[in-house]
N, C-alpha and C positions, 0 to 999 in steps of 0.2 A: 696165372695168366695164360688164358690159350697160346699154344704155340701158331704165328700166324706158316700160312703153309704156299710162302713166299717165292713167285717165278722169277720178278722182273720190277723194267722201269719206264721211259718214254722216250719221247721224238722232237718231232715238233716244234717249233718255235717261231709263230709266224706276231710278232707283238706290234703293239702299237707304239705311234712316240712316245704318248701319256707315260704309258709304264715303261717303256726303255728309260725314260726318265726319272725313275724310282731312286736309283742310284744319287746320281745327284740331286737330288730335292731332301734327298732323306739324308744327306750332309749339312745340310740347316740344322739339322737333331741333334749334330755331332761336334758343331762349333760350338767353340770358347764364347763366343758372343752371344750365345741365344739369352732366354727368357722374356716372360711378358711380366703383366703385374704380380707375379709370383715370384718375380728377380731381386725382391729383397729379401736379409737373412730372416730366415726361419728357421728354427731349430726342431725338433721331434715333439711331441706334444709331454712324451713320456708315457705313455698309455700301453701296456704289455699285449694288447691284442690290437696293436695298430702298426702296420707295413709302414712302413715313409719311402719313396722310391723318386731322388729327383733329377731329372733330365731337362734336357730342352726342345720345349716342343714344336715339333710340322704335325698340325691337323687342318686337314681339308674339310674333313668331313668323319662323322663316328658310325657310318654305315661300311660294313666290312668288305661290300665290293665294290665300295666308290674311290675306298683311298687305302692306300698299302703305304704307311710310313714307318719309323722304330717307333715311336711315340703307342699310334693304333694298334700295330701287334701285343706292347704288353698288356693292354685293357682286354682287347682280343681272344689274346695268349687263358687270359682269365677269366671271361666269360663264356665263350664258345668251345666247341668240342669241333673235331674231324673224324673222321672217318677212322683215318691213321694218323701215329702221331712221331715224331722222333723225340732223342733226349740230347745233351750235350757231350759231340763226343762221339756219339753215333749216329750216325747217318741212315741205319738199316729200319723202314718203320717199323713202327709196331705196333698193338690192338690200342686200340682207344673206342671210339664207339664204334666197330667193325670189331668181333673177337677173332675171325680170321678172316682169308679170301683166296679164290681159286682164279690161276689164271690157264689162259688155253695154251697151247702149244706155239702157236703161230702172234701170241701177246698183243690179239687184236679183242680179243674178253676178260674180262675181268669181274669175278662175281665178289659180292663183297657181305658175309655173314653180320645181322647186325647181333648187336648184344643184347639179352633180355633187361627189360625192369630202367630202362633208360629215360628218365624225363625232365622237360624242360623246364625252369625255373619257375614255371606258373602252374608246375604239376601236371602237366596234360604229359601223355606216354609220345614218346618220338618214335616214329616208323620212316618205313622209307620212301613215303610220299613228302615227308620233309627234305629229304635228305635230293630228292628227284627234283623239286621244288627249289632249295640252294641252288643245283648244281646250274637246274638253267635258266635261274636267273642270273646266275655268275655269267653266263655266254649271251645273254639277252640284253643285259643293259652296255655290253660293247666299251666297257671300262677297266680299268685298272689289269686286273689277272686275265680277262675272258679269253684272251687268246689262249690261257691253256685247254678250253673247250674246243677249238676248234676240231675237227674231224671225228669229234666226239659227240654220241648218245648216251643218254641216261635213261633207265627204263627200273620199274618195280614189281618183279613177276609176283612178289607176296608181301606182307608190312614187314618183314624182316630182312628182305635180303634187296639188293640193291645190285646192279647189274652197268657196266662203264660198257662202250664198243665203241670200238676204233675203229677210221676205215682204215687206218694203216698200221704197220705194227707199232703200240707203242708199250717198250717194255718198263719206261721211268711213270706210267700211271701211279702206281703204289707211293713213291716219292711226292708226285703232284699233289695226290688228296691228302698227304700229309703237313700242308699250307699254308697258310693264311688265308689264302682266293679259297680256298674247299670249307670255311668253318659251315654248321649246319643249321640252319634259323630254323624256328616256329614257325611254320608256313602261314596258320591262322592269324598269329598275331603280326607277322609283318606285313599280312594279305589287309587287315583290320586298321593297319596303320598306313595303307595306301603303297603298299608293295605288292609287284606283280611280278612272273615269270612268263607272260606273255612275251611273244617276239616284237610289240609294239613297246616294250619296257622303256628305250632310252628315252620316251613322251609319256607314257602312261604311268611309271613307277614315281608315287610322290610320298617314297618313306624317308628321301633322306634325312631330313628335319625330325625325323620319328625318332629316329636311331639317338640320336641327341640326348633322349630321356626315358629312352624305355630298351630293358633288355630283351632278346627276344634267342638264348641261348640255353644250354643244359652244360654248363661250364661250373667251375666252384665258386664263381662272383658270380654277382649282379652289379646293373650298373645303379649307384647311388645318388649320385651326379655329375657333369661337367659342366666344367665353365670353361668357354674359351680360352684360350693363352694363357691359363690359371692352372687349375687342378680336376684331377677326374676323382671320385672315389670310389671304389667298389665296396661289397659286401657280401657278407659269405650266403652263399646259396643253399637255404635247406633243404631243399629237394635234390643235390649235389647226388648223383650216382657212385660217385667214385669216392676215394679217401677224402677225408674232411680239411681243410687246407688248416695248418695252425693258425693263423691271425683271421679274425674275424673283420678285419677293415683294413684295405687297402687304399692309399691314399698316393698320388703320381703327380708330382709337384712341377709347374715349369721355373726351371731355375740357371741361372746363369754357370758356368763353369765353377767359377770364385766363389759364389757362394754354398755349391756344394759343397767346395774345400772345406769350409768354414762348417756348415752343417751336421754333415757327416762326422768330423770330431768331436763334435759336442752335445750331439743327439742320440739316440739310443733308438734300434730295430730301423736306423736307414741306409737305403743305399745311394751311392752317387754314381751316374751311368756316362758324364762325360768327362772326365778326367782324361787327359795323355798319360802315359806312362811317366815321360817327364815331370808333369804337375804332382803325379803321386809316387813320384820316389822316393820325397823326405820323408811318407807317410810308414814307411817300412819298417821303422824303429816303432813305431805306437802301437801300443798292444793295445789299444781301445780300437783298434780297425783291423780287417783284412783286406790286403789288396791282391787282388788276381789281375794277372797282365795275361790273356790267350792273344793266340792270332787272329788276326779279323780276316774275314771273309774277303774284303776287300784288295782289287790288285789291280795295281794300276800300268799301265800302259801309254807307251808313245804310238800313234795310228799314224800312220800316212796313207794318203790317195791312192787308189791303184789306177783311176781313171785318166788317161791320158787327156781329154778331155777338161779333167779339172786342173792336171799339173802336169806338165812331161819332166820337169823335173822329179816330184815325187814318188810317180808311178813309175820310176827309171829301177829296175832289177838291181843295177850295179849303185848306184845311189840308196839303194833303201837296204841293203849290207854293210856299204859304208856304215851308216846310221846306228845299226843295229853294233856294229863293231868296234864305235868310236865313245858311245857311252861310257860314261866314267857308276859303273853299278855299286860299288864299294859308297861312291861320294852322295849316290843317291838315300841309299840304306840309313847313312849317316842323316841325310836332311830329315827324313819319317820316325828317327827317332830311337829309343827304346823299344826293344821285342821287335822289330821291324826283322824284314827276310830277305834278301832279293828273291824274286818271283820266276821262278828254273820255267816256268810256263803260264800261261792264261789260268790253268786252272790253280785254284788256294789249295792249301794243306788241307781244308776244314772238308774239300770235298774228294768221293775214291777219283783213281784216274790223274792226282796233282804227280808233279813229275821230282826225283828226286832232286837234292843240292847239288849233283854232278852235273846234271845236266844245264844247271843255267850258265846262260851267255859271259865271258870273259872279252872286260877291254882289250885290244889287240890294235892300240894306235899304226904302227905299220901297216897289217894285214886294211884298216880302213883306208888310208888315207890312198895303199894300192886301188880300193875299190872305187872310192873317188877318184882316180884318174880314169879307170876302163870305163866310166859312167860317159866319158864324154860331154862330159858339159862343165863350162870354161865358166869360173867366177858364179858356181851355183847359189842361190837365194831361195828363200823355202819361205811362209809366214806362218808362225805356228801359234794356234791360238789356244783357250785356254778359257773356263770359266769364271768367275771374279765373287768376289763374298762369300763362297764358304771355305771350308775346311773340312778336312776326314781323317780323323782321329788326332786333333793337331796340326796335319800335314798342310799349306796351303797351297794352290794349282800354281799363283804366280812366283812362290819359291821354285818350283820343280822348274816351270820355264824356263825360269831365268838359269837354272843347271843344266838345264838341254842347251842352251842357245851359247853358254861358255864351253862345253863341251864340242859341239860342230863346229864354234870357232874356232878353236883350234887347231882343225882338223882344214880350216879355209871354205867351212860354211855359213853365209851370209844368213842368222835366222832374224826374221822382223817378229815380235813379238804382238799379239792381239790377245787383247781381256775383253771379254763380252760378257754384259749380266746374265745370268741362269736360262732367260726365258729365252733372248736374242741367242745365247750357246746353241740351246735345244732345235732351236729352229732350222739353223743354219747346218749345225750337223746333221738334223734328219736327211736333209736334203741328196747328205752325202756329196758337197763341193767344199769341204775343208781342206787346200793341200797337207795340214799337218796337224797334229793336236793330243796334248795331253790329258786322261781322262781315266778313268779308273770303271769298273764292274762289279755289281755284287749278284750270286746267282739268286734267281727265282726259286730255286728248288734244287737239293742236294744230290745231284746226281752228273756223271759226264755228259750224256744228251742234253743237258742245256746250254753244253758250249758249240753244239753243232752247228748255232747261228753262224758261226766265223767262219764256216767255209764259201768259197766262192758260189754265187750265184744264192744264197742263202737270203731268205725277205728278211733278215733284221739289222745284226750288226755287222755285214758283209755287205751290208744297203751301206753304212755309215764310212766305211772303208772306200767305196766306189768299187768293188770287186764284185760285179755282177758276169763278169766273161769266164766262163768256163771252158779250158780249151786242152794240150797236149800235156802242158806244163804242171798243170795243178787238177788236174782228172783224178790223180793219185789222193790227192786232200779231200775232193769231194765225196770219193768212192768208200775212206775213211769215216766222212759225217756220215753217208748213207748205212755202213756201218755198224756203227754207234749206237743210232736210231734204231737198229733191227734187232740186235743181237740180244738176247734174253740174258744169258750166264753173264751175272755179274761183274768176274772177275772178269770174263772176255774181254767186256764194255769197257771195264778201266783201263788193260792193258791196251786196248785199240785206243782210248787216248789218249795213252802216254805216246802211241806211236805219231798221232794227229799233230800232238805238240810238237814234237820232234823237229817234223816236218816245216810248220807254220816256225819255228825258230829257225829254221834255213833261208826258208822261202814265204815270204809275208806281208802284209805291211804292220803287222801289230808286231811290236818290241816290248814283251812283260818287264818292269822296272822292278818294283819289290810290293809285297805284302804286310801292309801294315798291322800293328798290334794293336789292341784295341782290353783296355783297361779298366774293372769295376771295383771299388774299391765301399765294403760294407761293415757295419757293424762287427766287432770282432764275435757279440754273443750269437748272430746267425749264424745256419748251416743252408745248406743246399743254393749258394749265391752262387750261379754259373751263369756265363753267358751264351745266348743261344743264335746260332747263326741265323735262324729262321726267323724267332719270336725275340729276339732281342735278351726277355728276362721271362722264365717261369713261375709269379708271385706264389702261386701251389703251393711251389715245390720248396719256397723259402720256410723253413723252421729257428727253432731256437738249438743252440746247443745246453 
């Protein structure tokens, strides 16, 4: 494998709600409650060249830049190719269809080598008018990922090499086209099936219906079929460039939690993707299964208003240390479960830059309840809201409230509680007038510049915060994201945001709670069953032992 000849990462973050909503939408995938008519027991067929993989499914749509769920990354993960790609574990990319790439000095270029003898499922050779062809219609049709286009061109000086330009520096590039939003289509055939990468795409592009039943990737699947709230199937791709995947049919079943349990033990060559660790702890004795418990990506947070405007309670300095101080972080750890973490900062273990176990916040009822008196404000009340119907990884949002709201009271803070379904949550958050609210992140892309949204005046999750004032006090946190953003040397970038965190743990409205763990539990005769922070599961990479 060429050694890639590796400078840097990105910036950037200017997202839409749609996708800041990824997070939670993509917790539908991860409840105990899901499945559709594929929610009764099924067991394995028995078939030694057939995958069985059963989850709960969120599909919007099976077009790769209309919908980013767990469900669509593994079909995804198994059809389509990237530019770069990572593996589980590591974070650093590496060649996929790019065997290397050159970045400039100043990490506003980035040229990207493709690989020879590369082709797409239908045989035709892939160049980098495909791959020019992806990228902008990933920024064209204004959905799901595009915002990591923004301030980005794509250009193809020859069919081989493929060329990114930044108008600013962005060193987490390499990380981006390692994605889901970056996979690389057949220009022709999704041009054929009524896809465009015109700038009129979000009215002109009429593939999504396409994508439903035709592949149009150089990945080691194809797609076989889907059915709605059912099953997808894949099948092996003989034009497949790369190693041959062991199982010749992959099969992704929508299935209720319970009946994984059930499946998984009694089936052979499947895996179950939504288990807690608690549902699979009795499984640990059965030698007919593996269960792997990693940490999940996932970290959740209490957010308060900085906007005096939405709260002066909230956005009060001395009241939002309180908060941070009066947490009971031990009792939370406890409610998430098994392999759960508390969350030392915003950012997870799974990405560089997470901060260590030293560093996270310790209850210090005294030191709070000092803080709530300097706050000034006599018999304070806060409403903290919270979304309703799902769950993530087991965890439920109106468990955690209801722990925040005993914890403040304690301490003589009034919290009113609000559950709002998903859609009314998203709304009302974007807005950024929530005084208070528990909610969790999972990154876009593996790198510390995707947390640079959280600083003040930042268009995404510092919208959601009400922290758009940048002033004497927090110049220092911003000057950090800017930063972040710039600096090429990897190590630099993480160690600048361990410093970021630090910071935003003093002085914030966002209070990281813990890092949930997140549990697959497969066939004992596979190998290669890990879970992938990005793509969920790598069907590929599944073998026999």
């Amino acid at each position: 494998m060429t050694t890639l000849r590796r400078q840097s990462r990105f910036r950037d973050r200017r997202k839409s709600l749609s996708f800041l909503a990824t997070g939670l939408v993509s917790a539908l995938a991860l409840t105990a409650c899901g499945g559709g008519s594929g929610s009764g027991s099924t067991s394995s067929s028995g078939n030694a060249d057939t995958l069985v993989v059963d989850t709960s499914f969120v599909m919007t749509s099976f077009d790769p830049d209309r919908a980013l769920t767990p469900t669509l990354s593994i079909a995804t993960r198994g059809i389509y190719d990237t530019l770069l790609t990572t593996t589980p574990g590591d974070s650093s990319p590496q060649p996929s269809i790019a065997k290397s790439f050159d970045a400039s000095k100043d990490a506003k270029t980035y040229t990207f080598h493709l690989r020879d003898g590369v082709k797409f499922a239908d045989g035709t050779k892939l160049t980098s008018a495909d791959v020019v062809f992806s990228f902008q219609r990933l920024a064209n049709l204004q959905l799901g990922g595009s915002y990591l286009m923004d301030g980005l061109t794509v250009s193809a000086p020859d069919p081989q090499t493929v060329v990114l330009t930044s108008k600013d520096p962005k060193p987490a590039i390499p990380a981006m086209v390692s994605t889901p939003a970056f996979v690389i289509l057949n220009s022709a055939e999704v041009k054929a099936g009524g896809g465009t990468d015109g700038t009129d795409a979000p009215k002109a592009d009429k593939a999504d219906t396409w994508f439903n039943s035709h592949s149009a990737g150089s990945g080691p699947y194809v797609l076989s079929s889907y059915k709605a709230d059912d099953s997808i199937t894949l099948v092996r791709n003989d034009n497949y460039w790369g190693t041959k995947p062991k199982f010749a049919r992959v099969v992704i079943r929508n299935m209720t939690a319970a009946t994984q349990l059930l499946n998984v033990q009694r089936g052979t060559n499947e895996v179950a993707l939504d288990l807690s660790a608690t549902q699979s702890k009795p499984l640990a004795s059965n030698k007919a299964v593996t269960v792997l418990t990693d940490p999940s990506s996932a970290v959740f947070r209490l957010q308060l208003n900085m906007d005096p405007s939405a709260s002066s309670v909230s956005s009060n300095a001395d009241f939002q240390a309180a908060v941070r101080d009066g947490i009971n972080y031990d009792a939370m750890v406890q409610l998430a479960g098994d392999g759960a973490i508390q969350a030392p900062g915003l950012i997870p273990s799974t990405v560089p830059g997470a901060l260590p176990a030293s560093d996270a916040v310790k209850q210090d009822l005294t030191k709070a309840k000092q803080e709530l008196s300097a706050s000034g404000i006599s018999s304070p009340s806060v409403t903290l809201s919270y979304p309703t119907g799902i769950n993530v990884n087991g965890l439920d949002f109106a468990t955690l409230a209801a722990r925040v709201q005993a914890d403040l009271g304690a301490m003589g803070i009034k919290v009113k509680l609000q559950g709002l379904q998903v859609a009314n949550y998203l709304s009302q958050w974007g807005k950024g007038k929530m005084e208070m609210t528990v909610t969790y992140n999972l990154p876009d892309y593996l790198d510390p510049a995707y947390y640079s949204s959280f600083v003040p005046g930042a268009s995404s999750d510092a919208v959601r915060a009400g922290w758009s004032k940048v002033d004497a006090q927090n110049q220092k946190i911003v000057d950090l994201g800017n930063q972040i953003n710039s600096t090429v040397d990897d190590a630099q970038r993480a160690q600048l945001a361990q410093e970021l965190q630090r910071d935003l743990n003093a002085s914030s409205p966002y209070v990281p709670l813990m890092q949930t763990a997140q549990t697959v539990v497969s066939s004992a005769t596979l190998s290669g069953v890990k879970l992938d922070p990005l793509w969920t599961l790598d069907v590929a990479a599944i073998g026999s032992k």
